[in-house]
MDAnalysis code that builds the backbone (N, CA, C; Angstrom):
import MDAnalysis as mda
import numpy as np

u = mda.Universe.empty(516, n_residues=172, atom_resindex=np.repeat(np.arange(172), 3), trajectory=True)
u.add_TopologyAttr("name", ["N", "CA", "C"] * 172)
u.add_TopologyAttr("resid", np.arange(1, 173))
u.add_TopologyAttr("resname", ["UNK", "UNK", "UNK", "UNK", "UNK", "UNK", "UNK", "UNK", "UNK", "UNK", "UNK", "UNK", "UNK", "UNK", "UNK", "UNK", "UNK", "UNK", "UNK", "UNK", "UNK", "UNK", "UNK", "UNK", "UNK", "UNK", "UNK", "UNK", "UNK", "UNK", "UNK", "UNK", "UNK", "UNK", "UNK", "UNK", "UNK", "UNK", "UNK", "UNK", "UNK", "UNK", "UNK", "UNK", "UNK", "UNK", "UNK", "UNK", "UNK", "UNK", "UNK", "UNK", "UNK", "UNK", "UNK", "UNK", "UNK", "UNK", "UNK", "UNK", "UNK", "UNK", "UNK", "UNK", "UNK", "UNK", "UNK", "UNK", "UNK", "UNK", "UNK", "UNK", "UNK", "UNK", "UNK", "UNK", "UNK", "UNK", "UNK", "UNK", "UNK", "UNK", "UNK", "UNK", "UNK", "UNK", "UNK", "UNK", "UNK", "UNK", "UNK", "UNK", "UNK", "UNK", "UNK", "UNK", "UNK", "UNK", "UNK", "UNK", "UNK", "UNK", "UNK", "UNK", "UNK", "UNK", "UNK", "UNK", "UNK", "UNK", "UNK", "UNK", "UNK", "UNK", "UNK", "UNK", "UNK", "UNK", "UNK", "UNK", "UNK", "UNK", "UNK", "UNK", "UNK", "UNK", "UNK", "UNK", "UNK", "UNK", "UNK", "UNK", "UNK", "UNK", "UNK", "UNK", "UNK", "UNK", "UNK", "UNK", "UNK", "UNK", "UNK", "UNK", "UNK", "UNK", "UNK", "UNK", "UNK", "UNK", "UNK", "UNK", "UNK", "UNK", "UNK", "UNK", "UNK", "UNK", "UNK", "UNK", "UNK", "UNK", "UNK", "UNK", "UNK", "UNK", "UNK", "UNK", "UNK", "UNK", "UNK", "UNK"])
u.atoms.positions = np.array([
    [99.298, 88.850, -15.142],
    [98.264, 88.981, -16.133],
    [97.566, 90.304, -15.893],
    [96.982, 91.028, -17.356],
    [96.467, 92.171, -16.649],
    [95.321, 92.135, -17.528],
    [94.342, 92.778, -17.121],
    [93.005, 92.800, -17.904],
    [92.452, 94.346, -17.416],
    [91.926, 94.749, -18.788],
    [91.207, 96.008, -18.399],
    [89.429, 95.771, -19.309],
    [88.916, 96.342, -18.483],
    [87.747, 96.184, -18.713],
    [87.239, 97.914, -18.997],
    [86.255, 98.019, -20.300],
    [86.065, 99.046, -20.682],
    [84.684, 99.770, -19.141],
    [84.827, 101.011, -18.842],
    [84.237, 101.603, -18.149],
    [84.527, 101.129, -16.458],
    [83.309, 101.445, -15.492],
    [83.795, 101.232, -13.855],
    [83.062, 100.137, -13.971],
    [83.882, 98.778, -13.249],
    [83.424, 97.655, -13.175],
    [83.423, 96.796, -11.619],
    [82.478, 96.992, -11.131],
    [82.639, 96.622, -9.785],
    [83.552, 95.225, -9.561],
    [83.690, 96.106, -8.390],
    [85.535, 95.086, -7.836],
    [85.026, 93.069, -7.664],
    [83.838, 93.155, -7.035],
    [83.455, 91.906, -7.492],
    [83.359, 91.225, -8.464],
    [82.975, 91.718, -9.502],
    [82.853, 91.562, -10.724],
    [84.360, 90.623, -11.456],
    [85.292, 91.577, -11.214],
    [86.451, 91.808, -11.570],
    [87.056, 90.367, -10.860],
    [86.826, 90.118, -9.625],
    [87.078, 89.030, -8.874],
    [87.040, 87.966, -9.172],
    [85.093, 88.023, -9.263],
    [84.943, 86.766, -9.544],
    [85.277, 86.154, -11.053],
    [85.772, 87.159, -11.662],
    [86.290, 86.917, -13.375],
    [87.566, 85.881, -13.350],
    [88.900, 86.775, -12.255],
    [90.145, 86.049, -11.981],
    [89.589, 85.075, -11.017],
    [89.027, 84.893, -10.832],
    [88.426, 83.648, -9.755],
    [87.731, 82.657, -10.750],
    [87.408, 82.413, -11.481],
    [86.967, 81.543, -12.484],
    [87.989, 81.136, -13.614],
    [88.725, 82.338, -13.740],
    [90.212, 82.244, -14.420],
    [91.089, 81.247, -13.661],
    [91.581, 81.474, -12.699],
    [92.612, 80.963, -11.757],
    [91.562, 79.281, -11.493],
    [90.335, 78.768, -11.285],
    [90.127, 78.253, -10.998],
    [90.317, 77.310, -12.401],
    [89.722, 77.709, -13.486],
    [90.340, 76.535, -14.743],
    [91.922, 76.694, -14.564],
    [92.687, 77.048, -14.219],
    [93.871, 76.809, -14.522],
    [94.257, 75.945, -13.415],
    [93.632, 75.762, -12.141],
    [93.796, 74.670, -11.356],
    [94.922, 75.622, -10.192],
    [93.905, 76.865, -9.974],
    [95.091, 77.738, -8.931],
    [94.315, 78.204, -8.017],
    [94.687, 78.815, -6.644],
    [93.831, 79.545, -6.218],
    [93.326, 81.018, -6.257],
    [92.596, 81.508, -5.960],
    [92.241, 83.318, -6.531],
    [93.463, 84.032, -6.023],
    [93.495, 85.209, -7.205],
    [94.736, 85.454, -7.295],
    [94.313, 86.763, -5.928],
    [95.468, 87.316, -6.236],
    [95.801, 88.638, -5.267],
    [95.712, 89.777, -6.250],
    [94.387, 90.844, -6.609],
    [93.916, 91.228, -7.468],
    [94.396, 92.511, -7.219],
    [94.879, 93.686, -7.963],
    [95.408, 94.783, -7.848],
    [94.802, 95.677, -8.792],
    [93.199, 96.558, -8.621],
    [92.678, 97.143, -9.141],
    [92.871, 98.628, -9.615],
    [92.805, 99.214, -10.762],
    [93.390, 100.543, -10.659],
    [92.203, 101.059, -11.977],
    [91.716, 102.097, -11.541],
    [90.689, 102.867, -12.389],
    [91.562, 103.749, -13.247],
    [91.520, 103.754, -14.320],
    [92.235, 104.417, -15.336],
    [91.483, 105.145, -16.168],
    [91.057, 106.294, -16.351],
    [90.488, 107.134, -17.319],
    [89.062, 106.542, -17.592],
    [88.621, 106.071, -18.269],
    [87.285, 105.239, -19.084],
    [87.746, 103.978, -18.288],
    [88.484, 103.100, -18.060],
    [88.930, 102.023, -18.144],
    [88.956, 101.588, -16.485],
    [88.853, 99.885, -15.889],
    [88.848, 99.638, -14.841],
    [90.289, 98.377, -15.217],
    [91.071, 98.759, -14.864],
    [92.499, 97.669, -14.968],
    [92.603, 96.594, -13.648],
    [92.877, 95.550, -14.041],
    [93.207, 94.683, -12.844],
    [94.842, 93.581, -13.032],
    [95.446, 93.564, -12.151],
    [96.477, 93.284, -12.440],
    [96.767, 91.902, -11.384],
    [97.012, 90.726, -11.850],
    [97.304, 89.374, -10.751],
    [98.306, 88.637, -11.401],
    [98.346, 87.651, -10.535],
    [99.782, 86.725, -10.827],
    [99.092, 85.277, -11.165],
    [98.974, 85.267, -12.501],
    [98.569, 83.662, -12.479],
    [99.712, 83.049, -14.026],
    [99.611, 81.786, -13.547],
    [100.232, 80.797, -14.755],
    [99.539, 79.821, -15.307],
    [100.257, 79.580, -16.400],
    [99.228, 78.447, -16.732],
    [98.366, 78.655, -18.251],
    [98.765, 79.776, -18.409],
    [97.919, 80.336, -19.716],
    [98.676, 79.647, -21.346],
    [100.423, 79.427, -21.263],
    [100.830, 78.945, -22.072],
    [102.112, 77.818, -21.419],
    [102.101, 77.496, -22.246],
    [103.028, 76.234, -22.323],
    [104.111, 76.191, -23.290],
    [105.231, 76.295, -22.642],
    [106.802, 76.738, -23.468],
    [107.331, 75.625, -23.778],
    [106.936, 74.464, -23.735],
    [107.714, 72.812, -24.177],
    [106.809, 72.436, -25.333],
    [104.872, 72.756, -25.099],
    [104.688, 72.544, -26.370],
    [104.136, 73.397, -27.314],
    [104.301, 74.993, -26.792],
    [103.620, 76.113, -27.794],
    [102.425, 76.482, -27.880],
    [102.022, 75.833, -26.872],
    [99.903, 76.053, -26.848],
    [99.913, 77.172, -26.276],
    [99.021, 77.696, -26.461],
    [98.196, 78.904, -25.682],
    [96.731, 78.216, -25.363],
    [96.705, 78.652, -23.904],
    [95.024, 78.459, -23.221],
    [94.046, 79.316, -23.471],
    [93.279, 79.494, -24.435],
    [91.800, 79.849, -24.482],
    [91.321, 79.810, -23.713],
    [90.945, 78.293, -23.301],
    [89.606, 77.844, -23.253],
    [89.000, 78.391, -21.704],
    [90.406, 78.623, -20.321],
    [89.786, 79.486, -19.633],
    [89.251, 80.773, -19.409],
    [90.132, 81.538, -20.958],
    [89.564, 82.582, -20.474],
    [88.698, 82.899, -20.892],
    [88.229, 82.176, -22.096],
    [86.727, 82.154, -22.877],
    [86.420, 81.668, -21.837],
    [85.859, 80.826, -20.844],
    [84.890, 80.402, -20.009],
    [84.591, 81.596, -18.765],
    [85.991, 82.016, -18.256],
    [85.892, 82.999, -17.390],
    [85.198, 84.284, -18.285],
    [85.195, 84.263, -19.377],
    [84.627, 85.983, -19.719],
    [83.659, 85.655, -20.764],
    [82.668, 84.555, -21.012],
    [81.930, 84.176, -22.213],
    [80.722, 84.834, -21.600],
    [80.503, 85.707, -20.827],
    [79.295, 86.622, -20.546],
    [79.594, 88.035, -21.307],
    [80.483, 88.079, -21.841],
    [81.119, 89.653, -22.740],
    [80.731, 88.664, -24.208],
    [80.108, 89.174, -24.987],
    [79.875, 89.573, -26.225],
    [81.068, 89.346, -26.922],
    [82.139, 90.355, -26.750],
    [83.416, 90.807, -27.316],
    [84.418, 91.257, -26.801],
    [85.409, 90.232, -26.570],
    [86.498, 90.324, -25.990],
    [88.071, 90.373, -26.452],
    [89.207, 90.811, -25.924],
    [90.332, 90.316, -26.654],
    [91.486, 89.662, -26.006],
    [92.093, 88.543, -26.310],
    [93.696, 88.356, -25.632],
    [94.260, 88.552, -26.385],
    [95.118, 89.344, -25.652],
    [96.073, 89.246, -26.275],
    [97.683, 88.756, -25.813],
    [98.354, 88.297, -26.285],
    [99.322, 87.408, -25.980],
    [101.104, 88.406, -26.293],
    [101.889, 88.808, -25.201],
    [103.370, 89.020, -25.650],
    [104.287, 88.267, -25.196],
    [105.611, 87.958, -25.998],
    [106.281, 86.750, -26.021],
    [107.923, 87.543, -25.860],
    [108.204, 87.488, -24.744],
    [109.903, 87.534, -24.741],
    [110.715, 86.261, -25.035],
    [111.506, 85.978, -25.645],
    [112.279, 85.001, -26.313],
    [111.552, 84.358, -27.340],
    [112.077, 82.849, -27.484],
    [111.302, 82.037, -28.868],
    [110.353, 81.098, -28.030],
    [109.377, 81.977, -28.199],
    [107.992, 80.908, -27.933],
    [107.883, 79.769, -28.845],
    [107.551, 78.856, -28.587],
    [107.378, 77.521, -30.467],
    [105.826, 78.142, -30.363],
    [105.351, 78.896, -30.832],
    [104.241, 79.070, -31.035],
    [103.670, 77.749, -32.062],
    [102.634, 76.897, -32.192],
    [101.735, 76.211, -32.543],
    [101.023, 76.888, -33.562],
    [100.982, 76.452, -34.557],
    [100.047, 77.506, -35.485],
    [98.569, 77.663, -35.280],
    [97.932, 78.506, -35.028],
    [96.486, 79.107, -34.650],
    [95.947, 78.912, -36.023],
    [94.476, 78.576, -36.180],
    [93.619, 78.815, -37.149],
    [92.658, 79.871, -36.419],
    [91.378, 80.565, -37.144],
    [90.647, 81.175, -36.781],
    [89.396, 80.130, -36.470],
    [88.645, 80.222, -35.569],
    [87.334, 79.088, -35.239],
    [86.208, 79.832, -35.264],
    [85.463, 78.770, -36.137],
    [83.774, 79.303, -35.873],
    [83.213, 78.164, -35.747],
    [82.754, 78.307, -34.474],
    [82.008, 77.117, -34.053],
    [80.669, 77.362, -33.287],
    [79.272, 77.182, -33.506],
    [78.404, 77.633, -32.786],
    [78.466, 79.008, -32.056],
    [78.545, 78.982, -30.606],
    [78.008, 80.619, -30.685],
    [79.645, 81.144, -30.503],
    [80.714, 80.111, -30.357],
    [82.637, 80.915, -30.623],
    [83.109, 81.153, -31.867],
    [83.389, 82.307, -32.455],
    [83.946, 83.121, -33.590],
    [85.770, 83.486, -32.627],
    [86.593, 82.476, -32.960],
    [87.544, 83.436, -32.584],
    [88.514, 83.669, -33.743],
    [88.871, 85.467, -34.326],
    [89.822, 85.344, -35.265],
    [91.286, 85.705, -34.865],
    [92.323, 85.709, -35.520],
    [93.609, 85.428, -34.574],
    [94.629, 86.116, -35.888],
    [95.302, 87.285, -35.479],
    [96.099, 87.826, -35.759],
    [97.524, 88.007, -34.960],
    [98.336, 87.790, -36.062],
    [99.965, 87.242, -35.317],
    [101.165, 88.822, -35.694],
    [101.319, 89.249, -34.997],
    [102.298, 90.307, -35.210],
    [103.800, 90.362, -34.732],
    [104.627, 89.515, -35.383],
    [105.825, 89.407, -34.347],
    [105.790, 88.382, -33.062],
    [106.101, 88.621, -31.945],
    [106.014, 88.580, -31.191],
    [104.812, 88.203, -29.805],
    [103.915, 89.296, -30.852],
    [102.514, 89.603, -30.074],
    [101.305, 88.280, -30.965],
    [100.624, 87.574, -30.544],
    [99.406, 87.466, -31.078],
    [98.368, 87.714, -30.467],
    [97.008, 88.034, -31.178],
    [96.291, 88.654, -30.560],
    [94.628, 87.960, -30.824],
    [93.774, 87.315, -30.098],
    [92.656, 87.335, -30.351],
    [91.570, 87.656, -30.005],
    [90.664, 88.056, -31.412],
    [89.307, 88.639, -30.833],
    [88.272, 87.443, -30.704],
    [87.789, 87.337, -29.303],
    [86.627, 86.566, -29.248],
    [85.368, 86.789, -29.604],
    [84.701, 86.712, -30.321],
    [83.064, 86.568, -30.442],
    [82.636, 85.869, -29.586],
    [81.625, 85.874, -28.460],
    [80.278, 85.079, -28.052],
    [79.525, 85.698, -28.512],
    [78.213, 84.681, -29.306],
    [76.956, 84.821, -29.738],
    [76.202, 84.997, -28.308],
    [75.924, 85.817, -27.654],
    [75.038, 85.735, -26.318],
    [73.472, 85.133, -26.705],
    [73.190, 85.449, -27.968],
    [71.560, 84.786, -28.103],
    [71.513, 83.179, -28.491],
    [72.462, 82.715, -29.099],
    [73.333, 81.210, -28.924],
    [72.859, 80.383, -27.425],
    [74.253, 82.054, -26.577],
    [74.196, 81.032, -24.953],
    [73.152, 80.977, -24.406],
    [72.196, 82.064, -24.849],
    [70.695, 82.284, -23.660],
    [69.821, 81.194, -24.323],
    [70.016, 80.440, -25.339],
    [69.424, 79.672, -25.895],
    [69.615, 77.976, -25.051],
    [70.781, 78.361, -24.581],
    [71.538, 77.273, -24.066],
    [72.290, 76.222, -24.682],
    [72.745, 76.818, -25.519],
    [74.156, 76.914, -26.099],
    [75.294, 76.240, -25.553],
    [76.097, 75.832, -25.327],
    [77.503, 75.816, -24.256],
    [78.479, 76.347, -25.087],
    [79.267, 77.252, -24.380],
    [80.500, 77.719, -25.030],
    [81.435, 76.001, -25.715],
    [82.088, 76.217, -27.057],
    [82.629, 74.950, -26.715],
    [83.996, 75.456, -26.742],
    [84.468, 74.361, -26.085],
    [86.531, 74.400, -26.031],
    [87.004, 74.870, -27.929],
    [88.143, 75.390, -27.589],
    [88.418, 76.077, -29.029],
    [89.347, 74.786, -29.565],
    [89.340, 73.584, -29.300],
    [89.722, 72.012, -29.767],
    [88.458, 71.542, -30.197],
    [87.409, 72.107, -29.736],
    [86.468, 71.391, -30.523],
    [86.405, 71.949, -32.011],
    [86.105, 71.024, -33.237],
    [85.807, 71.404, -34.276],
    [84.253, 70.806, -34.965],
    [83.938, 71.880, -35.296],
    [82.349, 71.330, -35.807],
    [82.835, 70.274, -37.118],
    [82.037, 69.566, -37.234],
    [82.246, 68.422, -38.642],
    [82.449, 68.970, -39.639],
    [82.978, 69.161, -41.032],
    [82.757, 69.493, -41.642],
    [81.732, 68.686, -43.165],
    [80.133, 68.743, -42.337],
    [79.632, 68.564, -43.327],
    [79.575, 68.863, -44.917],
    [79.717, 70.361, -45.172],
    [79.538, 70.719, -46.574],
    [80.868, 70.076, -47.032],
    [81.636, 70.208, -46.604],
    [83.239, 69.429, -47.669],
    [82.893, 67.777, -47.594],
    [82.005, 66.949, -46.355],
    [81.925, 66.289, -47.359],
    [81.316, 65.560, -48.357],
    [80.007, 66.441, -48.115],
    [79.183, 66.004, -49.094],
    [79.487, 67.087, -50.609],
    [80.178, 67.663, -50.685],
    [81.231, 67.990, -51.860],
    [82.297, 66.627, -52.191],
    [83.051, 66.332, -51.771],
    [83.383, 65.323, -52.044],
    [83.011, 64.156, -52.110],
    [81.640, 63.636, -51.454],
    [80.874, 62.604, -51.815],
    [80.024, 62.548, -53.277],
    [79.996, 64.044, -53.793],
    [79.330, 64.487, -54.803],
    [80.473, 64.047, -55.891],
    [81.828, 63.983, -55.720],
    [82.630, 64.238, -56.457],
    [83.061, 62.662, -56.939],
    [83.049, 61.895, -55.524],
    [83.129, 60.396, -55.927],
    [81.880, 59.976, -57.273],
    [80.783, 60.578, -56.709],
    [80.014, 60.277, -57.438],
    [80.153, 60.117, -58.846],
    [80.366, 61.050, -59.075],
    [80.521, 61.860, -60.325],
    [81.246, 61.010, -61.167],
    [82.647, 61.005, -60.590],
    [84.016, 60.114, -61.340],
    [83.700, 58.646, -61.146],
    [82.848, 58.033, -60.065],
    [81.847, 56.904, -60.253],
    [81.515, 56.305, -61.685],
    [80.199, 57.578, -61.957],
    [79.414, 57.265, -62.903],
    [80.302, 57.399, -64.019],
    [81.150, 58.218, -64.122],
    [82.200, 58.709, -65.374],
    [82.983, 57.121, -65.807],
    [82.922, 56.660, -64.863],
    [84.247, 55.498, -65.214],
    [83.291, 54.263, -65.262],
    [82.028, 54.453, -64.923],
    [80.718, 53.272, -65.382],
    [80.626, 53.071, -66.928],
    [80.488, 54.146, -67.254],
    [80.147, 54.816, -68.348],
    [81.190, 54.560, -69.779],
    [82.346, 54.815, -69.122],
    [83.588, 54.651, -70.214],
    [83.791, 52.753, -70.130],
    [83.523, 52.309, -69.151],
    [83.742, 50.570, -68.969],
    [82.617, 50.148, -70.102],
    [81.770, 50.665, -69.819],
    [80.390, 50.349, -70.496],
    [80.845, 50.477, -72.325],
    [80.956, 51.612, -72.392],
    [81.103, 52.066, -73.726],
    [82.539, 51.623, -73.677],
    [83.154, 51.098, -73.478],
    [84.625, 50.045, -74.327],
    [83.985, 48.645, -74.152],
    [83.224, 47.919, -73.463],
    [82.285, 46.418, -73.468],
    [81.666, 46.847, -74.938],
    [81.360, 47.614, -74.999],
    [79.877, 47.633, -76.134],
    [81.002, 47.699, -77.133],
    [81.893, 48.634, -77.301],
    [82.709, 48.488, -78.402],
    [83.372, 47.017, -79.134],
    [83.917, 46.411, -77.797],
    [84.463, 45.232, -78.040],
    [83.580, 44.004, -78.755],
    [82.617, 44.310, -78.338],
    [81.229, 43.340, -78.336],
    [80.907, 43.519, -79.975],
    [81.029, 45.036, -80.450],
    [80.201, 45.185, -81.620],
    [81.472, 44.279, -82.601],
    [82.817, 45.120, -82.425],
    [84.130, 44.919, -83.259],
    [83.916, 43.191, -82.921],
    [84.086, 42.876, -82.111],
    [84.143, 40.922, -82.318],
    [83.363, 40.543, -83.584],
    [84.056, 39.365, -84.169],
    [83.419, 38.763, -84.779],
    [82.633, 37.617, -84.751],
    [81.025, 37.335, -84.635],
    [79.714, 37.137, -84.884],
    [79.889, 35.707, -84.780],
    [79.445, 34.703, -84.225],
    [78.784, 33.214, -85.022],
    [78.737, 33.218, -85.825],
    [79.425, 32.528, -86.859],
    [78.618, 32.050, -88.117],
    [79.162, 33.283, -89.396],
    [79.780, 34.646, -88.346],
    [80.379, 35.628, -89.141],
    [81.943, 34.937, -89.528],
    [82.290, 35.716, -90.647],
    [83.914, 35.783, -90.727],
    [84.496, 36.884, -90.803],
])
């Protein structure tokens, strides 16, 4: 795995990042191989666990947890052979915006954290969580409604019809 972080980022830093990484994945801290590159602080380790080739998932959710102190982040994902990739949606959920672009081979996502969300105390949530979707369904509760009253209405007005067309007591 390699991660570069924009500008000089102390080596702790960097550590305790793959150390929170490696620890959701249920590993121990990796063996971290730091290299300062131009603007850029690169770190390079050996971890697994990020995807799954039997059922096509990709893991988020550690590395959003390991890096949900960055604002704005990206994974990005490359695939030698046939990954079953799982189809990705984009998520907005409280203070996680993640959108997800697929190129071939490569997919790639940009994370949003809302930081004024987390300082609020917020919790990052897992990218399986989905917020409810209230507005769809009180759109569609609106809609029962509607075709409700519509079909009250037409019952009503064929009773009244029948009622008038019958013929009367005492009528012929």
């Amino acid at each position: 795995m390699g991660v570069a972080y924009a500008g000089k980022v102390p080596p702790e830093d960097v550590k305790r990042d793959l150390g929170k990484l490696a620890t959701a994945l249920g590993q121990p801290l990796p063996k971290v191989k730091l290299t300062p590159a131009g603007g850029y602080t690169q770190a390079d380790a050996q971890l697994s666990g990020l995807t799954n080739w039997s059922t096509g998932e990709i893991r988020l959710d550690p590395i959003i947890q390991a890096y949900q102190r960055y604002g704005h982040f990206n994974a990005r994902f490359f695939f030698f052979g046939n990954f079953p990739l799982k189809p990705v949606e984009p998520i907005d959920n409280g203070p996680l915006h993640v959108r997800v672009t697929q190129n071939g081979t490569t997919i790639d996502f940009e994370i949003l954290v809302d930081q004024a969300l987390r300082q609020q105390g917020k919790a990052v949530p897992s990218v399986k969580e989905r917020p409810f979707p209230w507005a769809g369904v009180a759109v569609l509760a609106g809609l029962v409604l509607i075709v409700g009253a519509a079909i009250v209405l037409l019952v009503k007005g064929q009773v009244e019809q029948r009622r008038a067309a019958a013929p009367r007591h005492g009528e012929s």
